[in-house]
CHARMM-style PDB file with segment names, atoms N, HN, CA, C and O in Angstrom:
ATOM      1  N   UNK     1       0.825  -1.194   0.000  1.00  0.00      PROA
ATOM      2  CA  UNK     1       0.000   0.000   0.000  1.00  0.00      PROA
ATOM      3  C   UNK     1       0.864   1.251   0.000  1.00  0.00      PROA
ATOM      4  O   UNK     1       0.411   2.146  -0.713  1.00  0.00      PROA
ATOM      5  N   UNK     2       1.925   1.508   0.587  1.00  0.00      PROA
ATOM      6  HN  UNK     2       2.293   0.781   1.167  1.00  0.00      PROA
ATOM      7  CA  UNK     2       3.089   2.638   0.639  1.00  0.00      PROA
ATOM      8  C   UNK     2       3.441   2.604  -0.651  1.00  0.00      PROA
ATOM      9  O   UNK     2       3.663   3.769  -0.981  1.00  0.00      PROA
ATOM     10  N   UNK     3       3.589   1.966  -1.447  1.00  0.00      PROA
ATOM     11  HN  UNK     3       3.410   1.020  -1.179  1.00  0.00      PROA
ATOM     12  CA  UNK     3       4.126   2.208  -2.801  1.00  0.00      PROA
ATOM     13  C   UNK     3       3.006   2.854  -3.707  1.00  0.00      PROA
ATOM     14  O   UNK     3       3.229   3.762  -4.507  1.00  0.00      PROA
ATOM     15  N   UNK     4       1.765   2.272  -3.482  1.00  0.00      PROA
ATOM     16  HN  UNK     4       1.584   1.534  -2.832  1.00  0.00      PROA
ATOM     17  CA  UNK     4       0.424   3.479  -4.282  1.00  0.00      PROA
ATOM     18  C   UNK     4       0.405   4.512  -3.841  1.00  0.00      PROA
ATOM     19  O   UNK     4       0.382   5.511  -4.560  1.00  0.00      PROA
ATOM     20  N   UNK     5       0.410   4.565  -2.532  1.00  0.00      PROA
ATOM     21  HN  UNK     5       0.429   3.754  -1.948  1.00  0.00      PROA
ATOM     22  CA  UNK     5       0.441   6.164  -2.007  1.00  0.00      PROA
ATOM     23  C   UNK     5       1.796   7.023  -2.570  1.00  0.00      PROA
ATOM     24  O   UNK     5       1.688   8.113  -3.130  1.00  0.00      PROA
ATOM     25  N   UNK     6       2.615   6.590  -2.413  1.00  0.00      PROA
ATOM     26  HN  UNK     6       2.702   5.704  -1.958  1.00  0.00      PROA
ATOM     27  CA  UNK     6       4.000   7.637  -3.213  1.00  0.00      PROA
ATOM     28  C   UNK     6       3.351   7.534  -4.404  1.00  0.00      PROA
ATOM     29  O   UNK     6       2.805   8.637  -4.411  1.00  0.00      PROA
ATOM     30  N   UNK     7       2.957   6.921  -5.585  1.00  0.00      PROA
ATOM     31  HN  UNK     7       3.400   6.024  -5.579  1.00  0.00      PROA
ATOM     32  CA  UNK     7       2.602   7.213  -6.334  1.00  0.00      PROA
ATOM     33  C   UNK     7       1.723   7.573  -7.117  1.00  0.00      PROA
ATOM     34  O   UNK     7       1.849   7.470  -8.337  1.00  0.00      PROA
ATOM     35  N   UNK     8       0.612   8.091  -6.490  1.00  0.00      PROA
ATOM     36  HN  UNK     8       0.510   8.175  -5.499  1.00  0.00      PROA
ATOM     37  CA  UNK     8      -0.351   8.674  -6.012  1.00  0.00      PROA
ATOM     38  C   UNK     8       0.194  10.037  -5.961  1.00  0.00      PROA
ATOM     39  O   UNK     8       0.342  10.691  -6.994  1.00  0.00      PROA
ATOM     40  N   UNK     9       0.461  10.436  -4.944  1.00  0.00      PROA
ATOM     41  HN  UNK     9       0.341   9.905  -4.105  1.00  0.00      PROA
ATOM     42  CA  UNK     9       1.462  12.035  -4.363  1.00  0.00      PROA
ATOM     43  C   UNK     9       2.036  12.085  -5.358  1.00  0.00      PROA
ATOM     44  O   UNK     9       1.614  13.098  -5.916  1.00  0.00      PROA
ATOM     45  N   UNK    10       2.935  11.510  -6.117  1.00  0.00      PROA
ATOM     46  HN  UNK    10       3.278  10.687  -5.664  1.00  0.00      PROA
ATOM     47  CA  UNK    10       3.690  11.964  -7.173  1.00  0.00      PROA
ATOM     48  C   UNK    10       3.016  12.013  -8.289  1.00  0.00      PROA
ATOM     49  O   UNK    10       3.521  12.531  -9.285  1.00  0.00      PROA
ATOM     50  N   UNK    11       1.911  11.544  -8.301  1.00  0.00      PROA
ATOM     51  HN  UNK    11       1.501  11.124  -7.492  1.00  0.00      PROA
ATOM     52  CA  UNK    11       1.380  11.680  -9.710  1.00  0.00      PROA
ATOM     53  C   UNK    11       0.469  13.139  -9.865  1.00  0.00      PROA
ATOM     54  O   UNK    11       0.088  13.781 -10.844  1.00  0.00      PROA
ATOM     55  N   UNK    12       0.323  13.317  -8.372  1.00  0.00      PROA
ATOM     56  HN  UNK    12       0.632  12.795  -7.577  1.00  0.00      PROA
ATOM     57  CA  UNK    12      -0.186  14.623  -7.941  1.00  0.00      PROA
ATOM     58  C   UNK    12       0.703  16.118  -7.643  1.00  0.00      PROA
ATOM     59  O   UNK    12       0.168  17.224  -7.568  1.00  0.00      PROA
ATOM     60  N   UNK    13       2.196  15.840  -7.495  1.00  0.00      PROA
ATOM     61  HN  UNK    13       2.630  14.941  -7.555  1.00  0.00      PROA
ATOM     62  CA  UNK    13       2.395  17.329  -7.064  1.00  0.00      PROA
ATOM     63  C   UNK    13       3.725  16.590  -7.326  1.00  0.00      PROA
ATOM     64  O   UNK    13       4.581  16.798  -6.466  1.00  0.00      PROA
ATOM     65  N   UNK    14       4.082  15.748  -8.363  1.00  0.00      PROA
ATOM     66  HN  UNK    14       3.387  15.579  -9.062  1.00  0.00      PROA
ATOM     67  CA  UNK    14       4.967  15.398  -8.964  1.00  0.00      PROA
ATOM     68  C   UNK    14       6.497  14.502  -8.428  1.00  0.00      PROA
ATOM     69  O   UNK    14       6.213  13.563  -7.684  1.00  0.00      PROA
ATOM     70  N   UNK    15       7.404  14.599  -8.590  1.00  0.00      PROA
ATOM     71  HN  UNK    15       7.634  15.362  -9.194  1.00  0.00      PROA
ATOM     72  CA  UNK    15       8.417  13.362  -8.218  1.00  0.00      PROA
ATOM     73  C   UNK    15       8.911  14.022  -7.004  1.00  0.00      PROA
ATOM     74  O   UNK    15       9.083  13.212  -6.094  1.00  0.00      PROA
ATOM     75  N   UNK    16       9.128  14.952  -6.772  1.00  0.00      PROA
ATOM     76  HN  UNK    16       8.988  15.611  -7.512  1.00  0.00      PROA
ATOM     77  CA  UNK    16       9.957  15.890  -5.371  1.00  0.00      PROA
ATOM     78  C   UNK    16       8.828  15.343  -4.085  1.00  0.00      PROA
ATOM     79  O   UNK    16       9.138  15.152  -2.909  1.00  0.00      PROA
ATOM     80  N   UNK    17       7.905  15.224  -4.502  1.00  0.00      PROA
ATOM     81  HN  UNK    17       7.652  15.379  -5.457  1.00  0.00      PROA
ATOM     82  CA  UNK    17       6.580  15.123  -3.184  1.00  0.00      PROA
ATOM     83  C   UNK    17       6.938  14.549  -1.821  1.00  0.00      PROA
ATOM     84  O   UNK    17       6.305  14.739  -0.782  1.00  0.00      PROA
ATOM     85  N   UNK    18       8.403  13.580  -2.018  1.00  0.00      PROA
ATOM     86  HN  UNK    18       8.917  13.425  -2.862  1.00  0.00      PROA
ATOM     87  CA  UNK    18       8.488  12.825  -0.703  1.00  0.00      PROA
ATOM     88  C   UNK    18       9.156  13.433  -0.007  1.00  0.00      PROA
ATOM     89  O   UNK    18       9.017  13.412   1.216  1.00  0.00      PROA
ATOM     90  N   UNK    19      10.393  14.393  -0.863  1.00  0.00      PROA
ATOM     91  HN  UNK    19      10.506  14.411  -1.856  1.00  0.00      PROA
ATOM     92  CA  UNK    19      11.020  15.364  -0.154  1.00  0.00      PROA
ATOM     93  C   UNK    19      10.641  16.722   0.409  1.00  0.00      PROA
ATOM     94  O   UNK    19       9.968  17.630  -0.079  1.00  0.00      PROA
ATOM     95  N   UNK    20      11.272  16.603   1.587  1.00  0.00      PROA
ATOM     96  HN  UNK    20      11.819  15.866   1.984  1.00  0.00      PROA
ATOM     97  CA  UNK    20      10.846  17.575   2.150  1.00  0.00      PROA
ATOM     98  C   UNK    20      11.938  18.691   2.207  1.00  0.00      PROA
ATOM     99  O   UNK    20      13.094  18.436   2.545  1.00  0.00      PROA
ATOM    100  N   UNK    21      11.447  20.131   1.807  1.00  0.00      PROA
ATOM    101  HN  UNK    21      10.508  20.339   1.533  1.00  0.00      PROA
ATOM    102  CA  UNK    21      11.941  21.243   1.515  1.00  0.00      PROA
ATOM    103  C   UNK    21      11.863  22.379   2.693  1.00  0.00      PROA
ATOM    104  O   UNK    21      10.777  22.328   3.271  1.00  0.00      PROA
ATOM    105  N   UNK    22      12.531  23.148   3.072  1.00  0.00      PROA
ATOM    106  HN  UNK    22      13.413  23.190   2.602  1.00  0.00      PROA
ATOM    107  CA  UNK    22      12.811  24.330   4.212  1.00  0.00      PROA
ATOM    108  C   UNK    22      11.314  25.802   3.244  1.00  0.00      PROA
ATOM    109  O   UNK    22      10.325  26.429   3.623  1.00  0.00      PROA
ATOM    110  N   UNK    23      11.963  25.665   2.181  1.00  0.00      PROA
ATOM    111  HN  UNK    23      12.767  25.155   1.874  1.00  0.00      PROA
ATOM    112  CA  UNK    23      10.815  26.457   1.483  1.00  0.00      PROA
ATOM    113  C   UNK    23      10.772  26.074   0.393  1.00  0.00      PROA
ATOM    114  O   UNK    23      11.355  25.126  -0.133  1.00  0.00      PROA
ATOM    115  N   UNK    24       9.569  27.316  -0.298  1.00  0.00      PROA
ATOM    116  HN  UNK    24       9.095  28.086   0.128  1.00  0.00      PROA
ATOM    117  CA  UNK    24       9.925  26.712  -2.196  1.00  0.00      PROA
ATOM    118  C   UNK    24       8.604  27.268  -2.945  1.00  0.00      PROA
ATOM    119  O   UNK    24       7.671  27.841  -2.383  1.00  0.00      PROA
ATOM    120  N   UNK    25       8.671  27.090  -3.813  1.00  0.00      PROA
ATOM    121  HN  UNK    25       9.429  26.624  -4.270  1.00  0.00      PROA
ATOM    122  CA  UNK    25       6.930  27.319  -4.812  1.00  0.00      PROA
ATOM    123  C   UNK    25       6.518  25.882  -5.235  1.00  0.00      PROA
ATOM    124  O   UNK    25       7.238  25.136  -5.898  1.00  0.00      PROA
ATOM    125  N   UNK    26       5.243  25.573  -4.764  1.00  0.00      PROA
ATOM    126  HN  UNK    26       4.658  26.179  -4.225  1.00  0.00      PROA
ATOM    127  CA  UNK    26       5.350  24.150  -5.102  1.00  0.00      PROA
ATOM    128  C   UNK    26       3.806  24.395  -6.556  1.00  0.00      PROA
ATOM    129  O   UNK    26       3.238  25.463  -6.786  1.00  0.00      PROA
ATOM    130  N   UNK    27       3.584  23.325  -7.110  1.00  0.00      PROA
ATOM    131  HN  UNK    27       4.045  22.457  -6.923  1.00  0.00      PROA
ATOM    132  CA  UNK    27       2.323  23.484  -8.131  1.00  0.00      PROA
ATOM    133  C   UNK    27       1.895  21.636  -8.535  1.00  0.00      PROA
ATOM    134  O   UNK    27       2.409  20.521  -8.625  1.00  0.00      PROA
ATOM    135  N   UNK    28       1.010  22.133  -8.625  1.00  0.00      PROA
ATOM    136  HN  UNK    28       0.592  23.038  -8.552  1.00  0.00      PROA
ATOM    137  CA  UNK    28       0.051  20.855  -9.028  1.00  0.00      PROA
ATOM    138  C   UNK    28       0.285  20.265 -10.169  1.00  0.00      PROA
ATOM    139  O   UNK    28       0.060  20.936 -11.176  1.00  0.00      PROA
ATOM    140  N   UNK    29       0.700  19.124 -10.305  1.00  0.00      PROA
ATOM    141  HN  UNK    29       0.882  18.579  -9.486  1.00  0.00      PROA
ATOM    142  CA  UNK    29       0.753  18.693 -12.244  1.00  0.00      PROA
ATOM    143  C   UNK    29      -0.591  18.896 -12.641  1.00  0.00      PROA
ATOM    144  O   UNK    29      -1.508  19.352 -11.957  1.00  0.00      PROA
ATOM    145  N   UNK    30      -0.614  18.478 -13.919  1.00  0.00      PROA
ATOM    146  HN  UNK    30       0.131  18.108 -14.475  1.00  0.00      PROA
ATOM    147  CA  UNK    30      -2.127  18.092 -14.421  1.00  0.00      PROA
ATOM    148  C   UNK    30      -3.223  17.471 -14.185  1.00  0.00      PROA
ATOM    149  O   UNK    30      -4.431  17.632 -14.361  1.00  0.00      PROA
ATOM    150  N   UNK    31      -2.293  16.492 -13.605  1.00  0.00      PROA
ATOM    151  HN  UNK    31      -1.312  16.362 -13.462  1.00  0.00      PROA
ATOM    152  CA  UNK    31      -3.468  15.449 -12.627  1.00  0.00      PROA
ATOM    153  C   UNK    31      -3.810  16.054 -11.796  1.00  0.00      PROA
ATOM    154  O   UNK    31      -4.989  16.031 -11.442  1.00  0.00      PROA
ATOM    155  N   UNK    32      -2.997  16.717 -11.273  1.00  0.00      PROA
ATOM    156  HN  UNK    32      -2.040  16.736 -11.560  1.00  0.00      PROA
ATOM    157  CA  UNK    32      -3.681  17.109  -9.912  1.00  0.00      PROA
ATOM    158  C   UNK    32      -4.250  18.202 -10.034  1.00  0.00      PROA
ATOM    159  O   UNK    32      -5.099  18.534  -9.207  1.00  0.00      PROA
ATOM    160  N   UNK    33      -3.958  18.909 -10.957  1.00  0.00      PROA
ATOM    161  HN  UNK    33      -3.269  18.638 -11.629  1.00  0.00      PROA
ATOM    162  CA  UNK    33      -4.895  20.638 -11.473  1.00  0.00      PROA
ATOM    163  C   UNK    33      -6.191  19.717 -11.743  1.00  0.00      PROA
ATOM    164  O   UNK    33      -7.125  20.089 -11.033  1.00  0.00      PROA
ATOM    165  N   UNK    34      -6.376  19.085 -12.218  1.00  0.00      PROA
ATOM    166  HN  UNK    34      -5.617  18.782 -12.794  1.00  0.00      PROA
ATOM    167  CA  UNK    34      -7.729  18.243 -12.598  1.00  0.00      PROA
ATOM    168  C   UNK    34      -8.713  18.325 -11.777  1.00  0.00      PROA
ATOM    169  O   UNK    34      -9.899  18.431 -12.090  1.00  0.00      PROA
ATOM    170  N   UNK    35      -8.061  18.259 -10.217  1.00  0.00      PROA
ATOM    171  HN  UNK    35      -7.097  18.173  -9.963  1.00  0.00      PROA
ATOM    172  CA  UNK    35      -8.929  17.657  -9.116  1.00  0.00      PROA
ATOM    173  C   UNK    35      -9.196  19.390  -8.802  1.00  0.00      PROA
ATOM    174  O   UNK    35      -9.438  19.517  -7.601  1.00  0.00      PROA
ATOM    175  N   UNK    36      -9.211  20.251  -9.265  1.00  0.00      PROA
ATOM    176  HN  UNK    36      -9.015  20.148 -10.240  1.00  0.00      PROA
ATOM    177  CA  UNK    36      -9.584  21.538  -8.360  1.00  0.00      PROA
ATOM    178  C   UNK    36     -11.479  21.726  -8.280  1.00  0.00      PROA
ATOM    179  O   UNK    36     -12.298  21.894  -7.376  1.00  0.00      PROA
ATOM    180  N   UNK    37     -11.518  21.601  -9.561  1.00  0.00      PROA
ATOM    181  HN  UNK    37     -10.853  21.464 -10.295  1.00  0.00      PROA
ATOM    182  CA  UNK    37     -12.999  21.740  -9.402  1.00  0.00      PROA
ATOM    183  C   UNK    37     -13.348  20.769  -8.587  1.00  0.00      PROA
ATOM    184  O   UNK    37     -14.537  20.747  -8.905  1.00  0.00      PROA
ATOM    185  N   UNK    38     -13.243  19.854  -7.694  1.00  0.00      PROA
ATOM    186  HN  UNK    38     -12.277  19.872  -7.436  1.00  0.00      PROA
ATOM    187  CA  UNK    38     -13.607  19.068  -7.258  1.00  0.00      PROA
ATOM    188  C   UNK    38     -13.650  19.291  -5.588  1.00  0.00      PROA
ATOM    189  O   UNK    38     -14.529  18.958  -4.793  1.00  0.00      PROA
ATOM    190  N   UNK    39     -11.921  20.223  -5.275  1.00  0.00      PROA
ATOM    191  HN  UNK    39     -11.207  20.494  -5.920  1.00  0.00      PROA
ATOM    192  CA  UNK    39     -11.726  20.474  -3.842  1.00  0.00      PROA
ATOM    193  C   UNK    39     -12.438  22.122  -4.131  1.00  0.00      PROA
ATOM    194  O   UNK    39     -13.163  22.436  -3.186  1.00  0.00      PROA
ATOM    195  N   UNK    40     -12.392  22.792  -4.819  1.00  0.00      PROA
ATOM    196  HN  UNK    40     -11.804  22.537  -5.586  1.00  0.00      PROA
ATOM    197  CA  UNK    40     -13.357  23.855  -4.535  1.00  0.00      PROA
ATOM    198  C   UNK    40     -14.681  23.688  -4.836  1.00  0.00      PROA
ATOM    199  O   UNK    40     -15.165  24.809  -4.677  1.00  0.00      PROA
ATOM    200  N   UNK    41     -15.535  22.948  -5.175  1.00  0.00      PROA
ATOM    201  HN  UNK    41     -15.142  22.038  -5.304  1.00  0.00      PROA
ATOM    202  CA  UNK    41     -16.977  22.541  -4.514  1.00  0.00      PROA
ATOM    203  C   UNK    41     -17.079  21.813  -2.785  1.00  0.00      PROA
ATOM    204  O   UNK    41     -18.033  21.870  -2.009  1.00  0.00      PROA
ATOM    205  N   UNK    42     -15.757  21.170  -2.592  1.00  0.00      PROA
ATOM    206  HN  UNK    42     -14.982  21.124  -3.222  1.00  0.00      PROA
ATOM    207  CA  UNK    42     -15.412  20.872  -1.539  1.00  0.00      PROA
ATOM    208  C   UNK    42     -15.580  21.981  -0.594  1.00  0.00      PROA
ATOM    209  O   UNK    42     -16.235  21.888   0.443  1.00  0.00      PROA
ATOM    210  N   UNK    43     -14.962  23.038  -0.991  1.00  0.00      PROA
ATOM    211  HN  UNK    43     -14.429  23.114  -1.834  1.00  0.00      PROA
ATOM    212  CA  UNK    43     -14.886  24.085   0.382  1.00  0.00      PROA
ATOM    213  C   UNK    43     -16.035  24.821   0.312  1.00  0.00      PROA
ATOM    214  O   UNK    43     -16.547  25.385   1.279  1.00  0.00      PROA
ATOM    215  N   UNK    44     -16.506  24.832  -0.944  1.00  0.00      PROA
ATOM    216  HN  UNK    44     -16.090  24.374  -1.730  1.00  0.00      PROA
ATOM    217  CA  UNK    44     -17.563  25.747  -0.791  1.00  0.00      PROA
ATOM    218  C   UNK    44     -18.573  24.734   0.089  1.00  0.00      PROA
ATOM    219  O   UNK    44     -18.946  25.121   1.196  1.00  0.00      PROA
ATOM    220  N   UNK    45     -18.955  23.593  -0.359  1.00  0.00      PROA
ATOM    221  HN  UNK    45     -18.653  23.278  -1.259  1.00  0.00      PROA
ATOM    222  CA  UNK    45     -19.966  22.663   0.630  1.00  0.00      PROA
ATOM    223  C   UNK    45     -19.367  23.049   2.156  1.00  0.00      PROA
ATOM    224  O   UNK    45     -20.293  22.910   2.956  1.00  0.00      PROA
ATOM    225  N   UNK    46     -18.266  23.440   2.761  1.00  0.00      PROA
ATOM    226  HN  UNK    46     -17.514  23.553   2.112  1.00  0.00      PROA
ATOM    227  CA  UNK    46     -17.522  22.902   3.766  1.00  0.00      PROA
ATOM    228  C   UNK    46     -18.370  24.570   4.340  1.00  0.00      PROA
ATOM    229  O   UNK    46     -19.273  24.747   5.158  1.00  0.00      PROA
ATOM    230  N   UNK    47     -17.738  25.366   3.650  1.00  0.00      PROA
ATOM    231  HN  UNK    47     -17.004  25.223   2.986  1.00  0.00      PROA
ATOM    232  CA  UNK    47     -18.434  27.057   4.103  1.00  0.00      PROA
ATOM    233  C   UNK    47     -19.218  27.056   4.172  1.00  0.00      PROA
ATOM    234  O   UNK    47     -19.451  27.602   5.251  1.00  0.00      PROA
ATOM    235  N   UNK    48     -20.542  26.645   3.493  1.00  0.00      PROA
ATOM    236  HN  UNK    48     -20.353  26.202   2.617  1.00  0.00      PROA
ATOM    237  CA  UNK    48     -21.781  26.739   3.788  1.00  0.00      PROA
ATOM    238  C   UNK    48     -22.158  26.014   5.090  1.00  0.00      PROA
ATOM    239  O   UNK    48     -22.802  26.560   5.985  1.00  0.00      PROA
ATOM    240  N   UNK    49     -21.592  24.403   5.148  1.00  0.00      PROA
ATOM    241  HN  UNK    49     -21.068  23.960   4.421  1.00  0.00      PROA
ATOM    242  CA  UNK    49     -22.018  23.666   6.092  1.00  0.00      PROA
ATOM    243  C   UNK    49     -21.642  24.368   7.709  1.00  0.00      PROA
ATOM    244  O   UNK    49     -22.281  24.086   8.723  1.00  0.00      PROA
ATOM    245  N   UNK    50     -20.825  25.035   7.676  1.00  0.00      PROA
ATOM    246  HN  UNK    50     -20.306  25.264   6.853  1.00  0.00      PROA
ATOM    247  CA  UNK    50     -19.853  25.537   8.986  1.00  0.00      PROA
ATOM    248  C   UNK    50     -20.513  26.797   9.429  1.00  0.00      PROA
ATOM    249  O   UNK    50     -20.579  27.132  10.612  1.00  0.00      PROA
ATOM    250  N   UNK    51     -21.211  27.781   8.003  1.00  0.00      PROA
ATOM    251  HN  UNK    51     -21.157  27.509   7.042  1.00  0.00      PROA
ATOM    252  CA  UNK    51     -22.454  28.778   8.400  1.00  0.00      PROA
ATOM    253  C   UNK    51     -23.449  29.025   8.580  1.00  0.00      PROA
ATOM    254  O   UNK    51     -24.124  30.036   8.775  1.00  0.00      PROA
ATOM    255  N   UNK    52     -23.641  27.383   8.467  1.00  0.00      PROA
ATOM    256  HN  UNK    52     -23.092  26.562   8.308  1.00  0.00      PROA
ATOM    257  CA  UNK    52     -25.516  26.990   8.864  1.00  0.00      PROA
ATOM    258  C   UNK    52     -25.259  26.989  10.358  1.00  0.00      PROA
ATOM    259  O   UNK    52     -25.773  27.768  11.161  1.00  0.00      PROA
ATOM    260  N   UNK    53     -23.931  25.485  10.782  1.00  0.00      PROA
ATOM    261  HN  UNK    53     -23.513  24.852  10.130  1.00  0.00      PROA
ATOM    262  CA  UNK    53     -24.057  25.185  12.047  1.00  0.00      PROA
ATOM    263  C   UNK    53     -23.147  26.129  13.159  1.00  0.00      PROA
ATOM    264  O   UNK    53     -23.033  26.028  14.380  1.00  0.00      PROA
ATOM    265  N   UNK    54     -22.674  26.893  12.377  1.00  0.00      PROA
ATOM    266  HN  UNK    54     -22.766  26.975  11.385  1.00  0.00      PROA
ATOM    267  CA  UNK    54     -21.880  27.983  13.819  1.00  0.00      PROA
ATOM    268  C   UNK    54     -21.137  27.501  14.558  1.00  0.00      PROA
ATOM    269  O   UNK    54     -21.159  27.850  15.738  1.00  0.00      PROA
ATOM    270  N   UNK    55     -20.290  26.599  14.127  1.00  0.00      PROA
ATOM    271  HN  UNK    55     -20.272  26.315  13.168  1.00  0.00      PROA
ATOM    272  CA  UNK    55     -18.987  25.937  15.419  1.00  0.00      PROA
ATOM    273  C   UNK    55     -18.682  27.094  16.096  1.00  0.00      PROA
ATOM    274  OT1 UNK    55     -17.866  27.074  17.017  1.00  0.00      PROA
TER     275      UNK     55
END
């Protein structure tokens, strides 16, 4: 299962993903630009849900 997940992450934010950096500009490949419409209906469901119930 550790070997799908690295490649997974890397197929998402590319081959550097395991390393870890002090700073940097990081960006999404394609695959993973793919998934935006997907995490911004995400947040928007998440904002609405959080301003109905008022944590």
């Amino acid at each position: 299962m550790l070997g799908s997940v690295r490649d997974c992450r890397q197929s998402l934010f590319g081959p550097s993903a395991d390393r870890v950096h002090d700073h940097g500009e990081y960006s999404l490949t394609e695959v993973g630009e793919s998934l935006r419409p997907i995490i911004d209906a995400m947040k928007t469901w998440g904002n609405h849900y959080r301003n109905e119930h008022e944590f």
